[in-house]
N, C-alpha and C positions, 0 to 999 in steps of 0.2 A: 400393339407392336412392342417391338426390345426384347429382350433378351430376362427369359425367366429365372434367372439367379442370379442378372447384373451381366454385364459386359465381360466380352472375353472368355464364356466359358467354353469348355472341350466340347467337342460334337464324339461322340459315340455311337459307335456301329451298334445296333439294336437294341436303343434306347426310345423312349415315347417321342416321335416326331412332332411338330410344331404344332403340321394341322391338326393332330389328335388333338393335342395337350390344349393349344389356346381355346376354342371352346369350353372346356371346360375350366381352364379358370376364370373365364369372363363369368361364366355362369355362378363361379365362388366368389367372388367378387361382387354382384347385382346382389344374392342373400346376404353380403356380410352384412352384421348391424353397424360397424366401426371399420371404415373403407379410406379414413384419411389421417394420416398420421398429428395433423394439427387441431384435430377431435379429441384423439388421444388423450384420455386421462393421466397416465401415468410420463409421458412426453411432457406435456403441459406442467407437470406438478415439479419433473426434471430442471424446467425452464425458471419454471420461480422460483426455485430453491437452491438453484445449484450455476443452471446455465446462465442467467441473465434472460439470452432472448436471443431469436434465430439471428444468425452469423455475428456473435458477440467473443470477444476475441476466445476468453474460454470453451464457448461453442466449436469455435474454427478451431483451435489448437487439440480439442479431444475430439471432434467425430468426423474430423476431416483428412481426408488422406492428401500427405504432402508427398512432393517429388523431390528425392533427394539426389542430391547428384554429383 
């Protein structure tokens, strides 16, 4: 379930509907060899060298979207 490019996005009139589309990404998904971001080689190497480590203020402040208001 959710939403294949994130939340919010536009529904368009004769575009690939859901029940096509989701089958087949479940099915890219089962082949992928690298299915979880915290596998991630190049995440992981981001984290030690740069981020700290998941929700570390640097983390939160670059890949996190804030509400400004």
């Amino acid at each position: 379930g959710g939403c294949v490019g994130g939340g919010g996005q536009p529904i368009r009139e004769g575009t690939v509907t859901p029940p096509i589309l989701s089958p087949l990404l479940y099915n890219l998904d089962a082949k992928a060899t690298q299915r979880y971001s915290h596998h991630n080689k190049a995440v992981n190497l981001s984290y030690a060298e740069y981020l700290e480590h998941p929700l570390s203020s640097k983390a939160m402040q670059l890949l996190h979207v804030h509400k400004r208001g």
